[in-house]
C-alpha positions as a LaTeX table, in Angstrom:
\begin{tabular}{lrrr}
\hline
Residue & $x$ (\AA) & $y$ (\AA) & $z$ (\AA) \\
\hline
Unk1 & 10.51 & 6.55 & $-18.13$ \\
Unk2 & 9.84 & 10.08 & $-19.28$ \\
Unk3 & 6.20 & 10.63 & $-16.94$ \\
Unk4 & 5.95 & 10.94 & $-12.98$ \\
Unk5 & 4.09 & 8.76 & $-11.50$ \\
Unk6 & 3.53 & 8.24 & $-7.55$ \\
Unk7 & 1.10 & 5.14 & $-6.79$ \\
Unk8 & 0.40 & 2.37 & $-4.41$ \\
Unk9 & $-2.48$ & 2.01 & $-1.61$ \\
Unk10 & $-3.96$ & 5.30 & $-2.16$ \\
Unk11 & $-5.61$ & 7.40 & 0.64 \\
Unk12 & $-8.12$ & 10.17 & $-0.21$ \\
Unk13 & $-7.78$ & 13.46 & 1.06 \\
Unk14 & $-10.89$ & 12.90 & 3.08 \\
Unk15 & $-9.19$ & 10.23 & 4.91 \\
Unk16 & $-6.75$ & 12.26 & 6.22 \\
Unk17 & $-7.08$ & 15.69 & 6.32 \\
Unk18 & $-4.45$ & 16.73 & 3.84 \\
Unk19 & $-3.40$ & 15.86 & $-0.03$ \\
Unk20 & $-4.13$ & 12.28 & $-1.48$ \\
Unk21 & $-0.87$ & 10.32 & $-0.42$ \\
Unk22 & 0.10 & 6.33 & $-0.47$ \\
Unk23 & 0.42 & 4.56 & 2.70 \\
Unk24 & 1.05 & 1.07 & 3.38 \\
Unk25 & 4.04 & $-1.50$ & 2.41 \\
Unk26 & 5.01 & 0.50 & $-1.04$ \\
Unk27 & 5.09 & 3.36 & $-2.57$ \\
Unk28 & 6.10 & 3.05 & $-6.05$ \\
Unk29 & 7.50 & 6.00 & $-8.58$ \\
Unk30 & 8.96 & 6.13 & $-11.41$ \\
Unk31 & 12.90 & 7.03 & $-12.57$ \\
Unk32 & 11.95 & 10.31 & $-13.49$ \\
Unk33 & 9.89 & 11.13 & $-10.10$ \\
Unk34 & 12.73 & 9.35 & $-8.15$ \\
Unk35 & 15.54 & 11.47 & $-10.69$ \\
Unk36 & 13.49 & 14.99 & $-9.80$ \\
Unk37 & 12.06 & 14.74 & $-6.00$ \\
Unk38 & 16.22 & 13.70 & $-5.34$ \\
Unk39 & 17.31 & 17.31 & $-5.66$ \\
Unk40 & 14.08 & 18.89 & $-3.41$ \\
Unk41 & 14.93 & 16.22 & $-0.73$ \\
Unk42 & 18.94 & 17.25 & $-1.01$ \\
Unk43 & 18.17 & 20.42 & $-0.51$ \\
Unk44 & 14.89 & 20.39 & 1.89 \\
Unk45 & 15.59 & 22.85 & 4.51 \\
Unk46 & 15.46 & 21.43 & 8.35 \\
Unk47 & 13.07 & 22.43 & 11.53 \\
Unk48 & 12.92 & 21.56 & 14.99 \\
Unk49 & 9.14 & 22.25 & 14.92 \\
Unk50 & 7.35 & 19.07 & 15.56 \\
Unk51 & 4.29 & 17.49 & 13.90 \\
Unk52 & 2.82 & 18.56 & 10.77 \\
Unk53 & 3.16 & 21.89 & 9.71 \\
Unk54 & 1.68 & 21.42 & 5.81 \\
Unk55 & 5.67 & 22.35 & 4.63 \\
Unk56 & 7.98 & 19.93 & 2.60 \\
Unk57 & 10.94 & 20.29 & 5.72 \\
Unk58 & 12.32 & 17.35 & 7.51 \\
Unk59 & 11.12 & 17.71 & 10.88 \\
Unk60 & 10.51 & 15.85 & 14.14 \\
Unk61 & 7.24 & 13.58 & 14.28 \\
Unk62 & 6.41 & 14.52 & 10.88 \\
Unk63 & 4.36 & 11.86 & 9.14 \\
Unk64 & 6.68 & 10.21 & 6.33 \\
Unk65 & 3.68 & 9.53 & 3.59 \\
Unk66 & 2.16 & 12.98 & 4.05 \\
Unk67 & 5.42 & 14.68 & 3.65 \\
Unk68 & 6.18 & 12.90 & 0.43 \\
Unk69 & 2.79 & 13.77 & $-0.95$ \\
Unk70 & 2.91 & 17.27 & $-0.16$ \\
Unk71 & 6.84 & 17.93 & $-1.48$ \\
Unk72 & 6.27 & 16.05 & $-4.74$ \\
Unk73 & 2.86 & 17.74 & $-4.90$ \\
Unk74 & 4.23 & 21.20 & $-4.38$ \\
Unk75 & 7.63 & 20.82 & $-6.10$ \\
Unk76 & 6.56 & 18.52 & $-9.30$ \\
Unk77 & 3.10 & 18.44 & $-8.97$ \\
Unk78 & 2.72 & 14.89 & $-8.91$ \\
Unk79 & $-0.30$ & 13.72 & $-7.37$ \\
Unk80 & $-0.93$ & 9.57 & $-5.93$ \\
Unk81 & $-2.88$ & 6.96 & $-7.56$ \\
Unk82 & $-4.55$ & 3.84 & $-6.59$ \\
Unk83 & $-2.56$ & 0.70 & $-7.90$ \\
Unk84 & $-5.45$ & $-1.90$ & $-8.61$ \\
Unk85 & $-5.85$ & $-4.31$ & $-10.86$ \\
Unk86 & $-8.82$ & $-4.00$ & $-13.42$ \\
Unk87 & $-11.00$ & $-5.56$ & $-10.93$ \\
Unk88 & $-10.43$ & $-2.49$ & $-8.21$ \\
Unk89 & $-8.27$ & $-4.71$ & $-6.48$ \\
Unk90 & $-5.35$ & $-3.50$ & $-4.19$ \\
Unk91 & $-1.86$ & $-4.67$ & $-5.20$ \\
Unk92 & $-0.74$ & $-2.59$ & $-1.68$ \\
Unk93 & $-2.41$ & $-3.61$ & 1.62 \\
Unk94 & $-2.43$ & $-1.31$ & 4.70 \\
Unk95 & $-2.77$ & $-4.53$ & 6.68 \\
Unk96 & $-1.83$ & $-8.14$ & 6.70 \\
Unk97 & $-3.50$ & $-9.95$ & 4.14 \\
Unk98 & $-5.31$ & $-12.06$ & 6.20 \\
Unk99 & $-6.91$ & $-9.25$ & 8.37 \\
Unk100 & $-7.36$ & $-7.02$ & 5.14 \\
Unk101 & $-9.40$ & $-9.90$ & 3.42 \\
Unk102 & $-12.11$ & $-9.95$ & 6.29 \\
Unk103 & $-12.95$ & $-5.99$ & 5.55 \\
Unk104 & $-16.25$ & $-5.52$ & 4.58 \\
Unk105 & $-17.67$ & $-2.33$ & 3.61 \\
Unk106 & $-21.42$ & $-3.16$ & 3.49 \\
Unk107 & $-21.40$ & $-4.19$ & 6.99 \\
Unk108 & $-18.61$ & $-2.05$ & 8.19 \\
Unk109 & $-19.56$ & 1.10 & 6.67 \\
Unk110 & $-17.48$ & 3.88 & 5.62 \\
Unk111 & $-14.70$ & 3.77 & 7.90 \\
Unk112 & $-11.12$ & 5.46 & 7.09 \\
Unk113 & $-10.44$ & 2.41 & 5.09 \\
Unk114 & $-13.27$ & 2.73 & 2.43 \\
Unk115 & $-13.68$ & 6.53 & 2.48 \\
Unk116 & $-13.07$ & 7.96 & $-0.69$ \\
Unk117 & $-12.64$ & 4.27 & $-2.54$ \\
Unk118 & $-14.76$ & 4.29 & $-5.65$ \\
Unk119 & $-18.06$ & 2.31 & $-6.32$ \\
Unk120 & $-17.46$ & $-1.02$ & $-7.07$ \\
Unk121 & $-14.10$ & $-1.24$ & $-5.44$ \\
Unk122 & $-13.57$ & $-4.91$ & $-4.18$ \\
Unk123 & $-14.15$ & $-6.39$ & $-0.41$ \\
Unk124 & $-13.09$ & $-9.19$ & 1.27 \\
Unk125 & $-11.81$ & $-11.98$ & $-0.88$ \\
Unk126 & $-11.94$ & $-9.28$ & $-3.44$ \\
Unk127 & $-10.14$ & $-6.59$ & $-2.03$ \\
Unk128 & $-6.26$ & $-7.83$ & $-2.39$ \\
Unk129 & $-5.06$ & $-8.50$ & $-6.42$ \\
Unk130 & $-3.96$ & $-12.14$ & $-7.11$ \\
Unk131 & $-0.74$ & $-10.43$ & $-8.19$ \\
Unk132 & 0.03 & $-7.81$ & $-4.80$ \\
Unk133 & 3.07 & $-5.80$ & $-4.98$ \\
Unk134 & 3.20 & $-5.28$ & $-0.95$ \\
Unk135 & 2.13 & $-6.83$ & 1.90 \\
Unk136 & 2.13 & $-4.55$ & 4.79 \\
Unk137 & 2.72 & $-5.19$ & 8.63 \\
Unk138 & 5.10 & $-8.20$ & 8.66 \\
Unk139 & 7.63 & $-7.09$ & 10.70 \\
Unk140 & 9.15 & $-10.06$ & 12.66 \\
Unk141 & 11.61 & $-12.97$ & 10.90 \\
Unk142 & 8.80 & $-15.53$ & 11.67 \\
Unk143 & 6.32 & $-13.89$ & 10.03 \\
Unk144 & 8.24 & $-13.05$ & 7.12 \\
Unk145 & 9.33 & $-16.37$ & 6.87 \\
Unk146 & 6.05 & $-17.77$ & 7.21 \\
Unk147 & 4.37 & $-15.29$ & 4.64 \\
Unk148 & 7.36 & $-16.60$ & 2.29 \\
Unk149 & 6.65 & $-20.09$ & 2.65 \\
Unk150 & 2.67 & $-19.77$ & 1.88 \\
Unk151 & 3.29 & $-17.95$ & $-0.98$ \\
Unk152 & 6.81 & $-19.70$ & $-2.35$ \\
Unk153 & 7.17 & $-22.79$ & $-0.50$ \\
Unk154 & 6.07 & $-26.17$ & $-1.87$ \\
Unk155 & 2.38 & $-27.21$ & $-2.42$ \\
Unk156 & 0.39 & $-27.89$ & 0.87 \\
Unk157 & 3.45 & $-26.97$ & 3.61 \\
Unk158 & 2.71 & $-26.48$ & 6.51 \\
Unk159 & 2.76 & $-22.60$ & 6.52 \\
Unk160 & $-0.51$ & $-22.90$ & 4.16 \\
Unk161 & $-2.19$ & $-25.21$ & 6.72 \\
Unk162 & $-1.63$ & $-23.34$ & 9.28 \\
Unk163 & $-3.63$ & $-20.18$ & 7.46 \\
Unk164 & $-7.38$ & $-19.71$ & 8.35 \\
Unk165 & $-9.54$ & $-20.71$ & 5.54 \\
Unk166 & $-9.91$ & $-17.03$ & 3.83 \\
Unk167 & $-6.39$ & $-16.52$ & 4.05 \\
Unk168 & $-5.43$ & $-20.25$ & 2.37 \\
Unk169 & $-8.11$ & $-19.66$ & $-0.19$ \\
Unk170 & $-5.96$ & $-15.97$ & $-0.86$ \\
Unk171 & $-2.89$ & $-17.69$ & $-1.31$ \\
Unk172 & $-3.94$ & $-20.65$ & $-3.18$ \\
Unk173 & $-5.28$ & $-17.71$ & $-5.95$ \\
Unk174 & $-1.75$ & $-15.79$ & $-5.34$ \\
Unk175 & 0.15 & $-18.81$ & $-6.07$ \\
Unk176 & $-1.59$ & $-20.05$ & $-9.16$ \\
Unk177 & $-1.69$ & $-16.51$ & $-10.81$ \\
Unk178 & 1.94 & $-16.53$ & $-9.88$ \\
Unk179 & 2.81 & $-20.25$ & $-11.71$ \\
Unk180 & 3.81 & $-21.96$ & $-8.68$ \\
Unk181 & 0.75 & $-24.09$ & $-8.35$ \\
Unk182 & $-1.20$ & $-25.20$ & $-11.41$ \\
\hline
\end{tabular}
């Protein structure tokens, strides 16, 4: 790929007080943003500083997503995007699936989640794509497992049961797009 691209779950500036940047499960670039941030991060210089400090410098406490948007910002002026599907959909979530479906933003108003999101953009059982890319917040083998047998395992297992009905009617969606399920 000859572009630079930096996407995932996008955060507005707004949202956090600095440059656009991706947060979440995945943050996706392509060979030529991975071939020319290698170099800057080779040769990023070091502090003992903690906490932001708005430089691209491996530090103590520094936040991982803003320090990736800011060096490929400042060194290759590369700025994040949303992925979504052509329904505003999120591939990324910032939460588990199940929790991220329940988000509304009519009742809940503009919290960090929604600020900055465009018009339109999709809530609860609209908010995650039928095709995601990353699921964030599974962390232990169970729930790993468990995600991996809703969306993999065989039709009706018990990991699918077990799902509250939002969640099942997700994954049922996921794993038709997907060809498991007709």
């Amino acid at each position: 790929m000859t572009e630079y691209h930096y996407f995932g779950h996008w955060i507005s500036a707004r949202q956090n007080g600095r440059l656009p940047m991706i947060a979440g499960a995945t943050a996706c670039w392509s060979r030529k943003t991975l071939d020319d941030i290698a170099e800057v991060y080779r040769t990023m210089p070091r502090d003992n500083a903690k906490g932001e400090r708005g430089k691209c410098e491996d530090r103590a406490q520094a936040t991982e997503e803003a320090t990736t948007a800011l060096c490929l910002n400042q060194h290759l002026n590369i700025s994040a995007y949303a992925a979504r599907d052509d329904k505003l959909r999120e591939h990324i979530t910032v939460a588990k699936f199940d929790d991220q479906l329940t988000w509304n933003r009519t009742e809940q108003g503009e919290w960090w989640y929604w600020r900055g999101k465009p018009e339109g953009v999709g809530q609860m059982e609209n908010s995650i794509s039928i095709r995601p890319i990353g699921l964030h917040k599974y962390k232990s083998v169970a729930e790993i497992q468990g995600m991996h047998g809703a969306f993999f395992g065989e039709p009706g297992n018990n990991q699918i049961m077990r799902l509250k009905p939002h969640a099942k009617k997700y994954v049922l969606k996921v794993r038709k797009a997907m060809g498991i399920d007709k």
